[in-house]
N, C-alpha and C positions, 0 to 999 in steps of 0.2 A: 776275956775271950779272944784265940787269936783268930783272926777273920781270914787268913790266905790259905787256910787246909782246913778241908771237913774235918769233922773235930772224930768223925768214928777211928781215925787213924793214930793210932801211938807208933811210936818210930823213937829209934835209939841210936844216934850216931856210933856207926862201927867203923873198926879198921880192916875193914876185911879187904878180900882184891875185890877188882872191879870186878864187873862180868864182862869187860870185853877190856883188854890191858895192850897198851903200844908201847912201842920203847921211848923213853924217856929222853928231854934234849935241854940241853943248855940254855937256850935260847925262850926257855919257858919268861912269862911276863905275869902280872897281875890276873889277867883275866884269865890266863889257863889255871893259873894256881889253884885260882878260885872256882872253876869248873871243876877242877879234877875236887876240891873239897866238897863241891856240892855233890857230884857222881854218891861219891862216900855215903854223904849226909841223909839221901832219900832212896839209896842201895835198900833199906829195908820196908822202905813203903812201897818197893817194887814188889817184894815177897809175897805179899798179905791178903792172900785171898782174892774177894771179887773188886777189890783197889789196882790189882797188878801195879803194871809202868805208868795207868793215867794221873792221876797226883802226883806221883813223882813227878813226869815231865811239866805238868803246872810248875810246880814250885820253881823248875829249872830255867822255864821261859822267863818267873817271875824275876829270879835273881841274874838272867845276864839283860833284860831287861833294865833292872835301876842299875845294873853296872854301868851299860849303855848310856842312859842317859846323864850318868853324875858322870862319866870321861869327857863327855859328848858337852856339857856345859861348861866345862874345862877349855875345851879346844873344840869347838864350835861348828863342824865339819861338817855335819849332817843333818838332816830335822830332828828332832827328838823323836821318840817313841810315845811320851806323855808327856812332860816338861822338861826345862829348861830352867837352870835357877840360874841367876845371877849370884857371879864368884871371880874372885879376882883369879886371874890368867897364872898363875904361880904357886897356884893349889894344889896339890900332891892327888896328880890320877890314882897314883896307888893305893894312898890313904882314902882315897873316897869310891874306889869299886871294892876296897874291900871291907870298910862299911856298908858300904849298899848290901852286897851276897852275905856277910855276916847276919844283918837285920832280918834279911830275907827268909836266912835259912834257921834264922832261930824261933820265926814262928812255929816250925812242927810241933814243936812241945817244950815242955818249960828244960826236961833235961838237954834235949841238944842247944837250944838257947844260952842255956851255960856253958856248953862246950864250943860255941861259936865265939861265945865271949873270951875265950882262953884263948880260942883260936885265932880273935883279930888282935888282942894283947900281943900273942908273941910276934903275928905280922906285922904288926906297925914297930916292934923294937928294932927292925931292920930301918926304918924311915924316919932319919934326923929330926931330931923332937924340932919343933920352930910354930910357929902362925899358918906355913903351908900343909903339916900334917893337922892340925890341929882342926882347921878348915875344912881340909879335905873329907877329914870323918863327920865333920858335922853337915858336910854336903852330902854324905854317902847315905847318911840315916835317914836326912831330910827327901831323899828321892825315895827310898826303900818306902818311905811312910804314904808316900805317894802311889806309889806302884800298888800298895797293900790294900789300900784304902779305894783303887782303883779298881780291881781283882773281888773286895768284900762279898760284896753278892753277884757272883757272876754266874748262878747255878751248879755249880762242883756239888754242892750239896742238896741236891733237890731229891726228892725222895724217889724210890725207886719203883714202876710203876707197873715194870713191863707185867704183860699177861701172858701166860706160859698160853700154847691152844691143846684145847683138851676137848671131852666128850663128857657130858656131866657122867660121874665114876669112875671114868677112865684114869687110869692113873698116869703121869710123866714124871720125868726126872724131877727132881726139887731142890737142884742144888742153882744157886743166886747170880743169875747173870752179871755179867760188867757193864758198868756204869752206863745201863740202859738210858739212863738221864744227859748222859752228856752230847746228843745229839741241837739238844739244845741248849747248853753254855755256850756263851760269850766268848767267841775266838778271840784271838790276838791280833790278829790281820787279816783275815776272811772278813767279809759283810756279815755271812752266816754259814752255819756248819752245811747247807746243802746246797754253797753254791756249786760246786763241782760232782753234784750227784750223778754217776753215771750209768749211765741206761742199763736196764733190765738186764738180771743172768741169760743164760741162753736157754731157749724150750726145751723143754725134757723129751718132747719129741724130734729132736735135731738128731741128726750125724756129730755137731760139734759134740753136742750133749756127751753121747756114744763114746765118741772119742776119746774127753779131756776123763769123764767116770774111770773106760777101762784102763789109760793111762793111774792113773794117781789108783786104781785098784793093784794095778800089777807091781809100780814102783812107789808105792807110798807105804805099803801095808808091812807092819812092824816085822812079820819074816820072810819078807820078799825072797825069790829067788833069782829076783832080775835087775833089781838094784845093785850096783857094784858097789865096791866097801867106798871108794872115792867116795860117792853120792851118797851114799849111807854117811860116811862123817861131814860132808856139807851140812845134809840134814839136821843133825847132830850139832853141830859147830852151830848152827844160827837157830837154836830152842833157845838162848839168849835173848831177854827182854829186858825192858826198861831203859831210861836215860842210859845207862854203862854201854848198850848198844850201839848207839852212833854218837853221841857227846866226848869219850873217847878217839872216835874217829875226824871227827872235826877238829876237836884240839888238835893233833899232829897235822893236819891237814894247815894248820892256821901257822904251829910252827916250823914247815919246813917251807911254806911261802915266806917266812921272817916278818910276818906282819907286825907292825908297831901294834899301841895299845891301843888306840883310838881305833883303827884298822879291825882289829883283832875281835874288839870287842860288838863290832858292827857287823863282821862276818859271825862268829858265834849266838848272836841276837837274831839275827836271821833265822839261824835253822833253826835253834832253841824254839823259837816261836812257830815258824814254819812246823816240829813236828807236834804241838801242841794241838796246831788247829787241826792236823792230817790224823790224827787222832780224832780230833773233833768229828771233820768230813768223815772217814769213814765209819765211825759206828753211826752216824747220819746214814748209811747207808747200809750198811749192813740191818739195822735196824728195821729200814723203810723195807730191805726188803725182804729181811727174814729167811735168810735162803739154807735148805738143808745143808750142815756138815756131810765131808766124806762117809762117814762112821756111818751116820742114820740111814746115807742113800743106798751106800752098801747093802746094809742088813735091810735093807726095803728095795732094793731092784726090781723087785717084782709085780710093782705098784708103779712104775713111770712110767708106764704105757710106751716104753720103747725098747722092740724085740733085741736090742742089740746091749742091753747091758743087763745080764745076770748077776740075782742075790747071794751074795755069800753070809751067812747067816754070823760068823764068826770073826770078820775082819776086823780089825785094830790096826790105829797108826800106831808110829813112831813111842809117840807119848803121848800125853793126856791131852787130848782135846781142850782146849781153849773156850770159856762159856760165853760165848756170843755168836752170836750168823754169822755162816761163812763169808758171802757177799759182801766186797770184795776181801783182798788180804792185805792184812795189816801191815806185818813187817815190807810187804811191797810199795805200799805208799812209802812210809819211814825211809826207808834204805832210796828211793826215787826222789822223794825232797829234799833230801842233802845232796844228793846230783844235781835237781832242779836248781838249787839255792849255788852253789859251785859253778854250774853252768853260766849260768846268770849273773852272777858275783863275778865269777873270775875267767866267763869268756871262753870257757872249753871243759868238756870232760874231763881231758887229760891232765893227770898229778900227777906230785915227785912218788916215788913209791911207799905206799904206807903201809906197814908189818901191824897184822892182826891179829889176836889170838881169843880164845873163848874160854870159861871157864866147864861147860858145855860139849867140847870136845878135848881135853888137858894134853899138853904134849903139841899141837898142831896149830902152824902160822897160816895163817892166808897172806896173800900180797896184792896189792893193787894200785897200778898206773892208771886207771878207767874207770871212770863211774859207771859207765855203761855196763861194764862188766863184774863191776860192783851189785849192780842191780840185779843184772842177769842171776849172777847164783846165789843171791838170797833170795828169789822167785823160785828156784828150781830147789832150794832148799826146802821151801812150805810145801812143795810139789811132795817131793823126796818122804818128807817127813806125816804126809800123809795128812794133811791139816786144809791144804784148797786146790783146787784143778786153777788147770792153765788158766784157760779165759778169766778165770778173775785175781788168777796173778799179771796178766795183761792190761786188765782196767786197774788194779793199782798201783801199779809201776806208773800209766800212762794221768793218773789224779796226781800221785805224786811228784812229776815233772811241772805238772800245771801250779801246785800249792807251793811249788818253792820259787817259781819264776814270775808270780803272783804278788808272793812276799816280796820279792828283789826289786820289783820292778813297781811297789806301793806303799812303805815303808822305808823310814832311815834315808833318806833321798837326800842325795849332796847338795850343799846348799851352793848356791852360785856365785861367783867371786866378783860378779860384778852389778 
């Protein structure tokens, strides 16, 4: 039995594109290598029904995790994440983070397990056979088994429990929420998944209410005629989920800083983890508070008891609605935690410029110097695309500044030289 993935998940290592693809650079090292194989490796546990991006990103946090710490016991820089093995100083980081993400990612199933095993074969015929590769893979495994064994029962697999609410006979949709359960898994650096639960949506009896409804009724609804094509292909552009989303973006972000490996794999453990748990917090919160989708409020305006937003019987976003509460939005934490984590890490919003593309929108680059601005239009994109109103793209932009600077500032901490 492998213990690091619910077992409902079969996945098949493909070589397909990512779903969010950067341009490539020289300067690539071990740990990006290895993230970009992992992107790949759990690219189809993103696909898969009511699984979406959540296991994926598990698995992601898991493998830059024992990266982290088998580099990290090499050259000693930081606290560990979960251990620290003792290993002579001249042990090949390369051979041992890319044991560690091989072990990691050949839990999904028996057949990617053999394609990790090919995969770290031909990686290591780059690294001079001696004592220090030989080492180095035996330190990679040995944390990987740690990390795995660590992760075992962390709830990913708790049965799923949620209660649709109904009226006895009344009929509801019956299609299987998202991992209702994961509210309560075991984050990675959070205490717990509702520490950053954030206050209540707003009254349906408000003006804000009014507001942010006939907004997202007028520019979200799939044939708007107020939406402009820009906004229309943001929208569009960011229907992108799963790790390919921001792990992507972090890796160029890591090699156009030139971070060494040790560096490297410390800033990527960050966010990896950071959006493991932002995932965590917010279906904590979405959960807690059940709050209607666009879709529902739409076709039911006439039940909020507030004169100022009328039903349209007919409205549709973008695309398929997402099965979980709206409250807050997801991709606004994500896309705010890699900010957070950035911010925190490296001291400012501001980056070299990173070229974006979706597979989601084909043909069309995005760019970005700003996280800020990063953030902004994938909030205006969930807008856009008809999926959350403002105010709770505001509260999750504003969770996920706090979940990344949480992590930065609790986790992985430099050890002192004196």
């Amino acid at each position: 039995m492998r213990a690091s993935i619910c077992r409902s998940i079969p996945a098949t290592l493909i070589a397909t594109s990512l779903t969010i693809i950067v341009q490539a650079s020289a300067r690539a090292n071990v740990i990006t290598d290895w993230d970009e194989k992992a992107v790949i490796a759990v690219t189809p546990m993103a696909s898969l029904g009511n699984t979406t991006p959540y296991m994926a990103q598990r698995i992601m946090a898991m493998a830059h995790a024992a990266m982290f710490d088998a580099v990290n016991s090499i050259e000693p820089r930081y606290r560990p994440y979960l251990v620290q093995l003792p290993v002579d100083p001249g042990t090949s980081k390369e051979a041992a983070a890319a044991a560690a993400a091989a072990a990691i990612l050949g839990t999904i199933d028996d057949t990617t397990a053999s394609e990790m095993k090919t995969a770290l074969a031909a990686y290591l015929k780059a690294i001079p056979d001696g004592s220090a590769k030989q080492d180095g893979v035996r330190l990679g495994e040995a944390v990987a088994a740690k990390i795995i064994e660590a992760r075992s029962d962390d709830g990913c697999n708790a049965p799923d429990a949620y209660r649709p609410r109904t009226s006895p006979g009344v009929y509801v949709p019956t299609a299987i929420t998202i991992n209702s359960m994961w509210p309560d898994m075991k984050p990675f650096a959070l205490a717990q998944g509702s520490q950053f639960r954030p206050r209540p949506p707003v009254a349906l009896d408000s003006s804000e209410w009014a507001t942010d409804y006939n907004e997202i009724k007028d520019y979200g609804a799939q044939r708007s005629t107020k939406r402009t094509p820009e906004q229309t292909e943001t929208a569009r552009f960011w229907l992108m989920a799963g790790p390919g989303a921001y792990h992507p973006f972090v890796r160029q972000l890591v090699l156009a800083k030139q971070m060494n490996v040790v560096d490297s794999s410390r800033f990527m453990t960050l966010a990896a983890l950071g959006l493991n748990d932002a995932f965590i917090a917010v279906l904590d919160a979405k959960y807690h508070y059940n709050f209607w989708r666009p879709i529902t409020a739409i076709r039911n305006g006439d039940i909020d008891d507030n004169p100022a937003t009328e039903r349209e019987a007919t409205w549709q976003p973008i695309a398929t609605t997402p099965m979980h509460p709206e409250y807050p939005c997801a991709h606004c934490i994500l896309s705010a935690t890699v900010a957070g984590v950035t911010r925190a890490a490296l001291g400012s919003t501001l980056i070299p410029e990173i070229p974006v593309t979706s597979p989601t929108a084909p043909g069309v680059t995005h760019r970005f110097t700003d996280m800020t601005i990063f953030t902004e239009e994938v909030a205006n994109g969930r807008i856009w695309a008809g999926f959350h109103y403002r105010f709770s793209t505001r509260v999750g932009t504003e969770m996920g500044y706090q979940i990344g600077d949480y992590v930065v500032k609790n986790i992985l901490q430099p050890v002192s030289s004196q």
